[in-house]
ZASEKE-480547 format. One record per residue (C-alpha): residue number from 0; residue in one letter; z negated, y, x negated. Coordinates in nm, 2 decimals. Each point is the difference from the previous one (the first is absolute). Layout:
N
k,r,Z,Y,X
NUM,A,Z,Y,X;
...
REM end
This chain:
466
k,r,Z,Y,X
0,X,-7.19,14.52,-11.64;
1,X,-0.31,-0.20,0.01;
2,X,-0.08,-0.23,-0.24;
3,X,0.01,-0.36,0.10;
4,X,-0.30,-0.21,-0.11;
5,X,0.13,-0.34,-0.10;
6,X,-0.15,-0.35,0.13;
7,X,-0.18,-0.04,-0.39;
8,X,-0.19,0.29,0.04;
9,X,-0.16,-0.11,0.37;
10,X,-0.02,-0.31,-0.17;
11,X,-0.25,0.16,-0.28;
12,X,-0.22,0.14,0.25;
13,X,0.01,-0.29,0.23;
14,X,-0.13,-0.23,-0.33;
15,X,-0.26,0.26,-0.10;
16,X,-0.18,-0.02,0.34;
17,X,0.03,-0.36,0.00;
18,X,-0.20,-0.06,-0.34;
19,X,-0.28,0.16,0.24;
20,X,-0.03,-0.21,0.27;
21,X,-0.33,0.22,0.14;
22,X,0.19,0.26,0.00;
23,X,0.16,0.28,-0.26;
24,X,-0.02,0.37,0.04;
25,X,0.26,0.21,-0.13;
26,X,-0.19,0.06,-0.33;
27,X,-0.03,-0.35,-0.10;
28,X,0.40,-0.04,0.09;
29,X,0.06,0.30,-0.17;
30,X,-0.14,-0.17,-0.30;
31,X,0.17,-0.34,0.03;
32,X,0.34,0.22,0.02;
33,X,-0.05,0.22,-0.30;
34,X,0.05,0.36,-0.03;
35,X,0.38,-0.04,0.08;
36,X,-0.09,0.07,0.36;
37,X,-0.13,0.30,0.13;
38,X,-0.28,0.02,0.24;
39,X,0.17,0.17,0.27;
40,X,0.34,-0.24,-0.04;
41,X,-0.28,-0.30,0.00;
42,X,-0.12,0.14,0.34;
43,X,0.35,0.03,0.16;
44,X,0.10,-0.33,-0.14;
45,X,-0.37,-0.16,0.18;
46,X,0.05,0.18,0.35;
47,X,0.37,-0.15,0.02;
48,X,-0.12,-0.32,-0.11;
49,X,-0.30,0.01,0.26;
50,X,0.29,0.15,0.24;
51,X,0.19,-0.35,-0.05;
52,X,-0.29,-0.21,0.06;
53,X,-0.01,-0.12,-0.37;
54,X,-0.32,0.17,-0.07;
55,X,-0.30,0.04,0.25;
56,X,-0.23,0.31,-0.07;
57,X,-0.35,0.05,0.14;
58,X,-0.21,0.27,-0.07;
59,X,0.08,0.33,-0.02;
60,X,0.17,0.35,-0.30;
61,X,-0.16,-0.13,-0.37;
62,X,-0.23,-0.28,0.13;
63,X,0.32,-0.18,0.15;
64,X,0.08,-0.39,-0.09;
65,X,0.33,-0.16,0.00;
66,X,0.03,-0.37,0.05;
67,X,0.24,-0.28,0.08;
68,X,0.01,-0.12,0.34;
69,X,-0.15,-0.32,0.14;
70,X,0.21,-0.31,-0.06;
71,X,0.17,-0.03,0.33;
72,X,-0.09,0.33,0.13;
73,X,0.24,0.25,0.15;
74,X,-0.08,0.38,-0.11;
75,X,0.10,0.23,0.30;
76,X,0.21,0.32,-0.15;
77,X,-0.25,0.32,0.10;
78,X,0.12,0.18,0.37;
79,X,0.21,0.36,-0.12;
80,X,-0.23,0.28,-0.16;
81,X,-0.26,-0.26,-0.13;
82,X,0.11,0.12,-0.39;
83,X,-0.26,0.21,-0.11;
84,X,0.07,0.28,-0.26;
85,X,0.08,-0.04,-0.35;
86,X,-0.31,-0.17,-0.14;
87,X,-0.10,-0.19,0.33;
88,X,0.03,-0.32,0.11;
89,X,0.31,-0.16,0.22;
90,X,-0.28,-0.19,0.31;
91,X,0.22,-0.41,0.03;
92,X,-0.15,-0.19,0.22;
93,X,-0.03,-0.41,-0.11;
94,X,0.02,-0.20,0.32;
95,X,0.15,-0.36,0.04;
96,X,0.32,-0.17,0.13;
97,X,0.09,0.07,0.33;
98,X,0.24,-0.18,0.24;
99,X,0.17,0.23,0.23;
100,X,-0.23,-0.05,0.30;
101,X,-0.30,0.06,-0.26;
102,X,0.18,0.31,-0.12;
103,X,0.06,0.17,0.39;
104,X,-0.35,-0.10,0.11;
105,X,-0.08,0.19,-0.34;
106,X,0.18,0.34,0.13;
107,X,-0.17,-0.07,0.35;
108,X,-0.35,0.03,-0.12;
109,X,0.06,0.29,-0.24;
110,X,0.10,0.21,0.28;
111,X,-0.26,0.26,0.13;
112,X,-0.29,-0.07,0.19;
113,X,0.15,0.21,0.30;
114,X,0.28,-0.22,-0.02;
115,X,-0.16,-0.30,0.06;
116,X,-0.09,-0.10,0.35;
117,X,-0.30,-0.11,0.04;
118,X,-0.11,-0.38,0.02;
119,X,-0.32,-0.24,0.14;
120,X,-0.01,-0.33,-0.12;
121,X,0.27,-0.23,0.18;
122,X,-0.15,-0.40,0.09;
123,X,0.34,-0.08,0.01;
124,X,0.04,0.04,-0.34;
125,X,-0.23,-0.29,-0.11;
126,X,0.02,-0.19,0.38;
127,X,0.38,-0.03,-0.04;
128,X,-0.03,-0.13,-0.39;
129,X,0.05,-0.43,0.04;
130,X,-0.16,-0.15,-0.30;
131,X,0.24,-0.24,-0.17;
132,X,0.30,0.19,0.23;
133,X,-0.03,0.34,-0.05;
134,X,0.06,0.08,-0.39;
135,X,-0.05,0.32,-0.22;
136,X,0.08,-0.10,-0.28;
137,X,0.37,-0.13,-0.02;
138,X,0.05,-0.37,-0.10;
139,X,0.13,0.07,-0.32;
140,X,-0.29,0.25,-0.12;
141,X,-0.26,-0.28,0.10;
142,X,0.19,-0.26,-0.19;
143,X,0.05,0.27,-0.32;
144,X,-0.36,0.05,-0.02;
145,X,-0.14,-0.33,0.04;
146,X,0.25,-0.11,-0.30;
147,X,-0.18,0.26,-0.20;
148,X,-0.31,0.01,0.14;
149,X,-0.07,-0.42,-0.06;
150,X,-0.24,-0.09,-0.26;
151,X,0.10,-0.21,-0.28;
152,X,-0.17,-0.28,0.17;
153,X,-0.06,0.03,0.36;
154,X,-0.17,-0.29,0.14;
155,X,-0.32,0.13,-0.18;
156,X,-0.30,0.14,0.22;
157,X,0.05,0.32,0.23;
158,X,-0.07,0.31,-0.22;
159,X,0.05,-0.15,-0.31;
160,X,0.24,0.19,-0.11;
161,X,-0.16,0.30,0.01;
162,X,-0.32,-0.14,-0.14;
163,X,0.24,-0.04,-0.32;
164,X,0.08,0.42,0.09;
165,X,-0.35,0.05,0.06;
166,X,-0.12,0.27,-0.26;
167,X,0.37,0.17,0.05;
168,X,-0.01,0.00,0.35;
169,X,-0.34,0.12,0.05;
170,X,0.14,0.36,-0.18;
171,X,0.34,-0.01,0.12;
172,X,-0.07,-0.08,0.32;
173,X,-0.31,0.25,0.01;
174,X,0.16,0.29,-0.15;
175,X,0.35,-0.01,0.17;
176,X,-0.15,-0.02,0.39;
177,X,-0.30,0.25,-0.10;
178,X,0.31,0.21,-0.12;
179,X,0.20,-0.02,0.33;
180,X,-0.35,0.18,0.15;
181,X,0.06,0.28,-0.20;
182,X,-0.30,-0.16,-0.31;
183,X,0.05,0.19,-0.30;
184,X,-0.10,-0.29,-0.22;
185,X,0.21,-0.08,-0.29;
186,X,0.07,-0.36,-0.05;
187,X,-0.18,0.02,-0.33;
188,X,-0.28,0.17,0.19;
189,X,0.05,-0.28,0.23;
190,X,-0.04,-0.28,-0.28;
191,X,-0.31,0.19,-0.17;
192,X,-0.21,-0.02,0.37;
193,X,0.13,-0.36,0.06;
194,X,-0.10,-0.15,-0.32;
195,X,-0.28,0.22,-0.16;
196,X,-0.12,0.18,0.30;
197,X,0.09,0.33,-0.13;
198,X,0.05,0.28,0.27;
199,X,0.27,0.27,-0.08;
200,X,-0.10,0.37,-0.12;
201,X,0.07,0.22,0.29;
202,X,0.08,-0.19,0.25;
203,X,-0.11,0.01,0.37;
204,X,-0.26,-0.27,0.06;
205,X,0.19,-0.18,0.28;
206,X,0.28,-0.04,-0.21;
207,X,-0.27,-0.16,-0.20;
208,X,-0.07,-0.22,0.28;
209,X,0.32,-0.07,0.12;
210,X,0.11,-0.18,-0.32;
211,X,-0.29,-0.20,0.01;
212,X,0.01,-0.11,0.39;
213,X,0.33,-0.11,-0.08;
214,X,-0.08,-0.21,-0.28;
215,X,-0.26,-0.15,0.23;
216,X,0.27,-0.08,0.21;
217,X,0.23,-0.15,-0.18;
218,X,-0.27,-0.25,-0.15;
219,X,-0.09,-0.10,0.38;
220,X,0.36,-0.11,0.06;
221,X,0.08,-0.15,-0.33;
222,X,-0.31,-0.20,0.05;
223,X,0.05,-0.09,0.32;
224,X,0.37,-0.04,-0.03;
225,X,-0.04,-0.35,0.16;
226,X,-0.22,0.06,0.28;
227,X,0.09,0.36,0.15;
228,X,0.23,0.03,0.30;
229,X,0.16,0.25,0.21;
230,X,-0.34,0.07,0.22;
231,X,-0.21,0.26,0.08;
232,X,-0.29,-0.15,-0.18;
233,X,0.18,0.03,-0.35;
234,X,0.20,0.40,0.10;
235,X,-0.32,0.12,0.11;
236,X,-0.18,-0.13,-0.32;
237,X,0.31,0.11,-0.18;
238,X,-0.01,0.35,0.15;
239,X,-0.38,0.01,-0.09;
240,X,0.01,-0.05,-0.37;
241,X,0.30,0.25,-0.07;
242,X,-0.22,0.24,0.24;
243,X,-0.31,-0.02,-0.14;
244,X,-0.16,0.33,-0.06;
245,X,0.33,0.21,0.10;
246,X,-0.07,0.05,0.37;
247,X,-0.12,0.31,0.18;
248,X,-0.21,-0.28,0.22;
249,X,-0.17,-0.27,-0.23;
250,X,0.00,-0.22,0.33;
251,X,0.40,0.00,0.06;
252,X,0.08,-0.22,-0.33;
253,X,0.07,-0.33,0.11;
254,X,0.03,0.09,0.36;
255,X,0.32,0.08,0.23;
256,X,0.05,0.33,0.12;
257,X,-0.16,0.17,0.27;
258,X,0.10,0.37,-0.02;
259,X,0.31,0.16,0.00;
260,X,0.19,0.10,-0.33;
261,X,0.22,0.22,-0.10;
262,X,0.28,-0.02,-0.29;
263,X,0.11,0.24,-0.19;
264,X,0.35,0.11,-0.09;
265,X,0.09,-0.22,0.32;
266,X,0.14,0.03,0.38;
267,X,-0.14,-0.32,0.02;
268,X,-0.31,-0.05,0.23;
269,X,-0.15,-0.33,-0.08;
270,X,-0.18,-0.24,0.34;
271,X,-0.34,0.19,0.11;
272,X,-0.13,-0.28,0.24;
273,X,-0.29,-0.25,-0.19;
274,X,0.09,-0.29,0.21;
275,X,0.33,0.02,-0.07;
276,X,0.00,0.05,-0.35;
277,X,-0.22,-0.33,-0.02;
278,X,0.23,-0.15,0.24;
279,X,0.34,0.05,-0.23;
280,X,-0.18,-0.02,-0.32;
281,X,-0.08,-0.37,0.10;
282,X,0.36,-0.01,0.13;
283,X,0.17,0.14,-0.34;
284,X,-0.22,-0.28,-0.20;
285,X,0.12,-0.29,0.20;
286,X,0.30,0.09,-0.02;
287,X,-0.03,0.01,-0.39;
288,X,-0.13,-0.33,0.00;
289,X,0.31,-0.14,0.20;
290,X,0.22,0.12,-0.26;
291,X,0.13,-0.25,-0.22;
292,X,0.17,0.20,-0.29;
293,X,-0.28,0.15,-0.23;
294,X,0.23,0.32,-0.12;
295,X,-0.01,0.08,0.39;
296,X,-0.30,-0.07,0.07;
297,X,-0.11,0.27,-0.25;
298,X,0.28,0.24,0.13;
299,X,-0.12,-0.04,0.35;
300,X,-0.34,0.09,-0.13;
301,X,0.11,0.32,-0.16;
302,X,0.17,0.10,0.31;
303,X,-0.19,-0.08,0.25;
304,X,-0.41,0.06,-0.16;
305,X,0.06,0.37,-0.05;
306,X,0.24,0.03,0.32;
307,X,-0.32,-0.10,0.20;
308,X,-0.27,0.17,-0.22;
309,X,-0.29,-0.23,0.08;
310,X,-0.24,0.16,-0.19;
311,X,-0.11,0.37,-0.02;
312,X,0.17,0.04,-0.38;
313,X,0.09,-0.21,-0.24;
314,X,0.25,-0.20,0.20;
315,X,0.34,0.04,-0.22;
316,X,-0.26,-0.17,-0.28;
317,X,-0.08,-0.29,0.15;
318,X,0.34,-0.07,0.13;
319,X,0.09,0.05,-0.42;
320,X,-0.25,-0.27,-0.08;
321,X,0.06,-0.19,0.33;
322,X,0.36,-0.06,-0.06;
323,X,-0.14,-0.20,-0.31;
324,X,-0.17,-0.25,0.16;
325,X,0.34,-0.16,0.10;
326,X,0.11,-0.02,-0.35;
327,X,-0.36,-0.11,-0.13;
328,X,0.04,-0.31,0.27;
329,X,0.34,-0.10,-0.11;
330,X,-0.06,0.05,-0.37;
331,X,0.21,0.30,-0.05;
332,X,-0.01,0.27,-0.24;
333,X,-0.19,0.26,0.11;
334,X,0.10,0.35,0.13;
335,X,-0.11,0.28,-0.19;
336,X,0.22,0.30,0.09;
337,X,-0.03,0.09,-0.35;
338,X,0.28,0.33,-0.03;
339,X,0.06,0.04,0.37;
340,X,0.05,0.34,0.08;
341,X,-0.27,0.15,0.23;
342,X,0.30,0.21,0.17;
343,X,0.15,-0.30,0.07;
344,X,-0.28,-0.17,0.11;
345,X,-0.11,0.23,0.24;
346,X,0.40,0.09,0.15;
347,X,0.03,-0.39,0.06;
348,X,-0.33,-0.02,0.21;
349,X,0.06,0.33,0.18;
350,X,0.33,-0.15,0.13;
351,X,-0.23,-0.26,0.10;
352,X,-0.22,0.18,0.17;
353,X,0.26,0.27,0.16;
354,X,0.31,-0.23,0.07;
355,X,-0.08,-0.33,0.00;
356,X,0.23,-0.09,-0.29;
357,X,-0.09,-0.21,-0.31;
358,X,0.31,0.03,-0.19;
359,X,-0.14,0.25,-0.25;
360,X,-0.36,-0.16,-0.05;
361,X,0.21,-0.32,-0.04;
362,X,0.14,0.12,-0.28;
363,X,-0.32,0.14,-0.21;
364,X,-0.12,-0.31,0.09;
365,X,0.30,-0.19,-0.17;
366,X,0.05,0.18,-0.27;
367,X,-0.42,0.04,-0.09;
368,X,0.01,-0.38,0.04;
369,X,0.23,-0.03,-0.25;
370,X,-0.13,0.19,-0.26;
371,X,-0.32,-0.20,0.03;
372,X,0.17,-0.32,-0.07;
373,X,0.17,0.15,-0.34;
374,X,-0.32,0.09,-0.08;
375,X,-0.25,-0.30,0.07;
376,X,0.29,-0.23,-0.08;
377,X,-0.02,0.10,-0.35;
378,X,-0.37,-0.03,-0.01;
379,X,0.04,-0.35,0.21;
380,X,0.22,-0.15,-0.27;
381,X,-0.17,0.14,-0.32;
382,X,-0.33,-0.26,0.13;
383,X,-0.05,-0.29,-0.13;
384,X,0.04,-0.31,0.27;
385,X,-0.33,-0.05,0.26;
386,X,-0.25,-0.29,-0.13;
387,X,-0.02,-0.23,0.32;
388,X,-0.39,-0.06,-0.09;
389,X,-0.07,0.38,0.01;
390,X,0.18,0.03,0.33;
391,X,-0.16,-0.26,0.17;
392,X,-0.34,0.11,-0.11;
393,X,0.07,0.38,0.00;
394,X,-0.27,0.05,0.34;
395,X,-0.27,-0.13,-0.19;
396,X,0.08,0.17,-0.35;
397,X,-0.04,0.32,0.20;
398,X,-0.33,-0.15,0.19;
399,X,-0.14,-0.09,-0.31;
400,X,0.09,0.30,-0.22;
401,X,-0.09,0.24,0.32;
402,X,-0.35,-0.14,0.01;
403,X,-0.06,0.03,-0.39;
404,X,0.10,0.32,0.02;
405,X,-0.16,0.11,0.27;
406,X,-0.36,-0.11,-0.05;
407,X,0.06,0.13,-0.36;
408,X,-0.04,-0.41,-0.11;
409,X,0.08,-0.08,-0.39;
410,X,0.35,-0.14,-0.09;
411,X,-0.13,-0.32,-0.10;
412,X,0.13,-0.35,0.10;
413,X,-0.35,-0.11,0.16;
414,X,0.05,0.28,0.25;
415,X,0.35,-0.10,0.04;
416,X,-0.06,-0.36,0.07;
417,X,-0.28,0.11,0.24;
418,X,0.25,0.23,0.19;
419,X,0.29,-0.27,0.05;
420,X,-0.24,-0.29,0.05;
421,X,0.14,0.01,0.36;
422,X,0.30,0.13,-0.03;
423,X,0.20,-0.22,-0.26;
424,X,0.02,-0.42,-0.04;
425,X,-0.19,-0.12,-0.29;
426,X,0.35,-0.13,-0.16;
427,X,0.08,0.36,0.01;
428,X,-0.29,0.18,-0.13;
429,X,0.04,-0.01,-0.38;
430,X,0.31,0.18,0.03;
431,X,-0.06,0.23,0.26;
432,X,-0.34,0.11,-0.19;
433,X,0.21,0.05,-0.28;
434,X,0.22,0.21,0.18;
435,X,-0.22,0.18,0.18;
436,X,-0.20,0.09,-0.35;
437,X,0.33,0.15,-0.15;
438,X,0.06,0.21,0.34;
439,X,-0.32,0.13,-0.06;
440,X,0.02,0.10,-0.37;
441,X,0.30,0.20,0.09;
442,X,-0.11,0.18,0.29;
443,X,0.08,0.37,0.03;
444,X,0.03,0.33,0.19;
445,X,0.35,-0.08,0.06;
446,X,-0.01,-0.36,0.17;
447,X,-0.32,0.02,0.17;
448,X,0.24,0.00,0.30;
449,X,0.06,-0.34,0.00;
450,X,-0.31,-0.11,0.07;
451,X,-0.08,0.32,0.23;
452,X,-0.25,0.12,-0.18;
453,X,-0.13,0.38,0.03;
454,X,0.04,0.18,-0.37;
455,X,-0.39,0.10,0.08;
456,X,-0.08,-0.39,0.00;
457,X,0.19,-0.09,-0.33;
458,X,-0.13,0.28,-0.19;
459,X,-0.36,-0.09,0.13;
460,X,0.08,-0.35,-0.08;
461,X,0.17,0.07,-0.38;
462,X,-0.33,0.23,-0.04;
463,X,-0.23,-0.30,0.06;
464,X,0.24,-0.21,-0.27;
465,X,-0.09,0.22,-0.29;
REM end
């Protein structure tokens, strides 16, 4: 009769691998648990935990790592024959709440190529959509996320919100849609380029180059937060800055499409005519524009961008960072997709693509909105409350410390008052000089950001100081 392994002893596991948060390989459990448990007893007792969706593994035999799920997160249980042999790893696969539509388009797309018909792009899909009428996201998801999404004080400027997120959002943000591309970037990696300029050991240098466009990216819409809208001017500038230096044909970045394309893993065949790319790329904006809720506005974007495909490459990208700009406007927190599951990712927009459905992308997108506002919420709340004299002169703190910078100028409060002469009312001066002196002193790598700086220009600048 086999021995039944009681609830305390998953339990002992299931703690051991959650002191490890990275994740623990079966040595360092084996440690936490003592010599009481055998190796081999340790593996069965991991594989049926993985098996449960307790535990996710990645990697592969000896170099495996066991780890708690994401909060929220469903684990799918492995299809039959997935075990590997005694000393292997159980695959689970970590994707995120379905509703039943989601989880039958789900099953739809996984089906062999050669049993999915074939598909061009159908005008009716976006021509039929009534802005304001026509909803993909239910009521009650839009009202959910707008309760959590709200800053703690929302009649402040567009984008202020995230300019509180800034230095987090530049590497979440960065990292998690470079990793949806396939970017083997770590998000310490990630953190290491952003705020030190450091490029990763071994890796490829577009990844390189990827993580950096998008940083680029983000700081144009954060910055600009107020002033963007849903036109061609700021998608095509959009799409230039996360394609810069990643396409086959310099002279495409920035610029709709004007070949044919082909995607892979796909019966989809995306629009081939110019004109008429130009034609319902104009159309899919407007409509964004007309839209009144922001959570579907940046649904709509999701959907429709990539549907399209605009642009030669690097179209699911700036739909990512697109679908921001509604949430920037309305000062929202920020989407980060932070823990989305690049399965899932991919399954919701292929339904897109092949059936017309939304169902499944509208639920990555729920649920990866949610986890951003757990996480930015904390970091919202943990700040201190906004002065009122640095917001209203935060434009000319960054046109003042910009220029100083920049021209490699001395941090001195001559310079200063010289600088904001025109920019600031003499009853304001003293205290803005002030202010601008301590921003100065405590310039670094890691908030040049703020007043878009290139790291080349600070460190030429911080040279100069000594």
């Amino acid at each position: 009769m086999p021995k039944i392994i009681s609830a305390g002893e998953y339990e002992a596991v299931l703690n051991a691998v959650r002191a490890r948060p990275a994740g623990a390989s079966i040595e360092m459990i084996q440690s936490a648990l003592g010599e009481d448990v055998a190796r081999r007893t340790l593996q069965r007792r991991l594989n049926e935990l993985v098996k449960q969706g307790r535990l996710v593994a990645e990697g592969r035999k000896r170099g495996a790592l066991y780890r708690l799920p994401a909060e929220g997160s469903v684990t799918v249980r492995p299809e039959a024959g997935a075990m590997t042999a005694e000393g292997g790893q159980v695959s689970a696969e970590v994707y995120v709440p379905m509703s039943a539509e989601g989880s039958r388009l789900r099953d739809l797309v996984r089906r062999p190529l050669t049993q999915r018909t074939p598909v061009g792009y159908r005008r009716e899909f976006l021509l039929d959509y009534r802005p304001n009428e026509t909803w993909y996201l239910p009521s009650e998801t839009r009202t959910r996320l707008r309760g959590l999404g709200e800053a703690p004080s929302p009649e402040r400027q567009a984008g202020t919100y995230a300019r509180d997120v800034l230095g987090r959002l530049l590497i979440d943000l960065s990292w998690a849609s470079s990793k949806l591309e396939g970017n083997t970037y770590t998000r310490l990696d990630t953190q290491r380029l952003i705020e030190h300029g450091e490029a990763a050991t071994g890796k490829d240098a577009r990844e390189t180059q990827m993580i950096l466009n998008h940083k680029r990216a983000i700081e144009y819409l954060v910055d600009g937060a107020d002033e963007l809208g849903y036109d061609i001017h700021t998608f095509q500038n959009l799409h230039a800055l996360l394609s810069e230096n990643l396409l086959a044909d310099p002279g495409a970045s920035g610029k709709l499409r004007e070949r044919i394309v082909d995607i892979s893993g796909t019966v989809f065949r995306p629009l081939a005519i110019p004109q008429q790319i130009d034609e319902f790329f104009r159309a899919v904006l407007d409509k964004a524009a007309a839209i009144g809720d922001p959570f579907e506005q940046a649904f709509f974007l999701m959907v429709q961008i990539p549907y399209l495909q605009p642009f030669e490459d690097v179209n699911k990208r700036v739909s990512r960072l697109g679908a921001n700009i509604p949430l920037l406007k309305h000062n929202l927190c920020p989407l980060s997709f932070v823990e989305v599951p690049e399965r899932a990712y991919v399954e919701g927009t292929l339904a897109v693509y092949e059936l017309n459905k939304v169902e499944l992308l509208a639920d990555v997108f729920t649920w990866a909105y949610e986890r951003s506002c757990q996480q930015y919420r904390a970091i919202a709340d943990s700040l201190p409350q906004p002065d009122p004299f640095r917001r209203t002169y935060r434009d000319a703190l960054a046109d003042v410390i910009g220029e100083i910078v920049r021209k490699a100028w001395p941090a001195d409060t001559a310079v200063i008052e010289r600088e904001a002469a025109n920019l600031v009312p003499a009853e304001d001066k003293t205290r803005f000089v002030e202010m601008a002196a301590d921003e100065l002193k405590g310039l670094h790598e890691g908030n040049i950001a703020r007043y878009r700086l290139r790291l080349s220009e600070f460190r030429n600048w911080k040279s100069n100081q000594r």
